[in-house]
C-alpha beads as a LAMMPS data file, in Angstrom:
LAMMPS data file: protein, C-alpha beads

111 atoms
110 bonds

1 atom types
1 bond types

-500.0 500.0 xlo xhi
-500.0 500.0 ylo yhi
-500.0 500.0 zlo zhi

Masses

1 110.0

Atoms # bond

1 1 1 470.429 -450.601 481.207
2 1 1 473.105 -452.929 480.226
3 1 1 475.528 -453.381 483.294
4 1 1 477.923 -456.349 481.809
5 1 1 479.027 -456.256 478.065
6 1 1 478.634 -460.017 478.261
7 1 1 475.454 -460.222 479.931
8 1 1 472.297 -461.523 478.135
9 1 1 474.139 -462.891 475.379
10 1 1 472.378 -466.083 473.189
11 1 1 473.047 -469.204 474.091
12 1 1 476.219 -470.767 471.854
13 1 1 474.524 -472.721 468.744
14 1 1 471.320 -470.317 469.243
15 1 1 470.977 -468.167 466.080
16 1 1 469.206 -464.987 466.103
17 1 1 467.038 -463.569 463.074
18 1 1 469.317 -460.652 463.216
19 1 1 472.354 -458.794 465.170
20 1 1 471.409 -456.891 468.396
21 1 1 472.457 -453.255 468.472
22 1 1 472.342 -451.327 472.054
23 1 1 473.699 -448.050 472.829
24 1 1 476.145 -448.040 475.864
25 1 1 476.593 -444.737 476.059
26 1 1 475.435 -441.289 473.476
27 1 1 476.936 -437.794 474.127
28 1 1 477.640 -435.126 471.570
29 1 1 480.604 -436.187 469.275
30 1 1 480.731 -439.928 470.543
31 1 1 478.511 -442.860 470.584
32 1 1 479.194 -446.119 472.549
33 1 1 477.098 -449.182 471.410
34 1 1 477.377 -452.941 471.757
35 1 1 476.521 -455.312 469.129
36 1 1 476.095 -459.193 469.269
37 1 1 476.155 -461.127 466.324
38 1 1 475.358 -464.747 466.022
39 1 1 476.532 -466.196 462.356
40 1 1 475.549 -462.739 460.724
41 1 1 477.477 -460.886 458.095
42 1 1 477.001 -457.779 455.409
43 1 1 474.997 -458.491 452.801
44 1 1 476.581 -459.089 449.253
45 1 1 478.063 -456.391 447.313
46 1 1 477.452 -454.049 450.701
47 1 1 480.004 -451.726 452.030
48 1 1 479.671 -449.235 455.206
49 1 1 480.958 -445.709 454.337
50 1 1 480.555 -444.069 457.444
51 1 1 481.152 -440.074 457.303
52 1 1 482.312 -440.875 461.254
53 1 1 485.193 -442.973 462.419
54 1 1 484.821 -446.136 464.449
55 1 1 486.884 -448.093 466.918
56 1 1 486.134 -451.720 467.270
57 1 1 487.078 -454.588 469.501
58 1 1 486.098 -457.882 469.670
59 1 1 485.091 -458.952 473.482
60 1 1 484.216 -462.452 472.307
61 1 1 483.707 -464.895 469.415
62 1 1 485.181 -463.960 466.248
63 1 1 484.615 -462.134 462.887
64 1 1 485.973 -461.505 459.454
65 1 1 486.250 -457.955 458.791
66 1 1 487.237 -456.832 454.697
67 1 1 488.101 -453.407 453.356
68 1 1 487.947 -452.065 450.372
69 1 1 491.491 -451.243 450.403
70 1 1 492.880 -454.596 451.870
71 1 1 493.152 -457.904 449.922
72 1 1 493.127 -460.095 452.710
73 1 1 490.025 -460.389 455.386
74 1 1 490.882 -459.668 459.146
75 1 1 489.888 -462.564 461.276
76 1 1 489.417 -460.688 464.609
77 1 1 488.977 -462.506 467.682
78 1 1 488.233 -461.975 471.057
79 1 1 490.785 -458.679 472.493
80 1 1 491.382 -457.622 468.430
81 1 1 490.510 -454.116 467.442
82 1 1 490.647 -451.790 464.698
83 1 1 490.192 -447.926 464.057
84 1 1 488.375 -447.656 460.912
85 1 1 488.571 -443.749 459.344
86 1 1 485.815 -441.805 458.438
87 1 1 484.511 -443.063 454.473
88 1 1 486.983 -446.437 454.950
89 1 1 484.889 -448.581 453.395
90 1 1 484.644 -452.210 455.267
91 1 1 481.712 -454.856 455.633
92 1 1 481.807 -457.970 457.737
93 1 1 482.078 -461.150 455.961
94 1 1 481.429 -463.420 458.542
95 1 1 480.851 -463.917 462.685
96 1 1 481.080 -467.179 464.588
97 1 1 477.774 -469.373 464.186
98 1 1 478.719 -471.188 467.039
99 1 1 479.619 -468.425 470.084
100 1 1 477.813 -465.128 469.991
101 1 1 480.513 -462.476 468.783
102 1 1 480.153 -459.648 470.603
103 1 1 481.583 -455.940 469.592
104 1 1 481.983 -452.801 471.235
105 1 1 482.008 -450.343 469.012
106 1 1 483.097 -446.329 469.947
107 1 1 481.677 -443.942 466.570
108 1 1 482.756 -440.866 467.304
109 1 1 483.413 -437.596 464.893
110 1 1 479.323 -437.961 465.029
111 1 1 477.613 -434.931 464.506

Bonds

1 1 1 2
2 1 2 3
3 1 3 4
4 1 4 5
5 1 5 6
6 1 6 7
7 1 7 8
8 1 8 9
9 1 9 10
10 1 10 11
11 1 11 12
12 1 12 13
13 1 13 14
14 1 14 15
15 1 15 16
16 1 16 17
17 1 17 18
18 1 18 19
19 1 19 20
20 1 20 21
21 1 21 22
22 1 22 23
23 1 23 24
24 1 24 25
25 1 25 26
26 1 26 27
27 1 27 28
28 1 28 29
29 1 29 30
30 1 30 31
31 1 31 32
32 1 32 33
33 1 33 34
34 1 34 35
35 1 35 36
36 1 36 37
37 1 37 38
38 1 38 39
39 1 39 40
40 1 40 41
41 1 41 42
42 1 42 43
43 1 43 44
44 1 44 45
45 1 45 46
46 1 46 47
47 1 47 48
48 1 48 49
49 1 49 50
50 1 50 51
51 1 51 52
52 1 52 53
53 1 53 54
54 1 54 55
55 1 55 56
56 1 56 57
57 1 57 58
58 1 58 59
59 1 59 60
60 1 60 61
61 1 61 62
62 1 62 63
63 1 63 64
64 1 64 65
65 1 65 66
66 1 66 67
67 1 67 68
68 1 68 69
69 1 69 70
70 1 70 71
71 1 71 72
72 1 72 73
73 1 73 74
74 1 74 75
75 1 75 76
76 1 76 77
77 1 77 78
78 1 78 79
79 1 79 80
80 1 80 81
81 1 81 82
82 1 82 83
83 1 83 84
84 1 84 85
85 1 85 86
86 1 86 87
87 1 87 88
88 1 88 89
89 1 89 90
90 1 90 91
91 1 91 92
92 1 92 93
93 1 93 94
94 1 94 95
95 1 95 96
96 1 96 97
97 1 97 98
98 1 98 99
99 1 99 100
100 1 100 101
101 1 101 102
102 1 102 103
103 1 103 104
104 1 104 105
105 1 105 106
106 1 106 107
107 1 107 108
108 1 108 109
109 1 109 110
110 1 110 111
């Protein structure tokens, strides 16, 4: 099990084919999970509409995050976060090629 949220990340430059997703932590009602991203983003036209509400932070790197509601993207870096409400839709327009971005991300209102 993961020990360090910044442990095992890919190497700065080093893409991935995809993001990696790990659970942190599951109990009833709340779900703990880091992601690393390296260059990823949501694909076009695709918005999350989660029935759940999510907390976010950035621990490193740096992402665009839009909503539906929001002209402007967020740029989060490293120490930003965000509670996103349950159905609020949002979808990541970019992360950092060049530094893994890595997210902790609480869900929670899960059934």
């Amino acid at each position: 099990m993961l020990a360090n949220l910044l442990a095992d990340l890919p190497h700065p430059g080093t893409p991935t084919p995809q993001e990696a997703f790990e659970d942190i932590l599951s109990r009833p009602g709340v779900r703990i999970e880091r992601i690393v991203s390296t260059g990823q983003c949501s694909p076009d036209g695709f918005w999350y509409d989660q029935p759940h509400g999510e907390w976010v932070v950035v621990l490193a790197g740096s992402a665009g995050l839009a909503f539906d509601d929001e002209a402007e993207v967020r740029v989060m870096r490293a120490g930003d976060f965000v509670d996103i409400a349950p159905h609020r839709r949002h979808r990541v327009v970019w992360t950092d090629a060049d530094t893994p971005t890595v997210w902790l991300a609480v869900h929670y209102g899960e059934p």
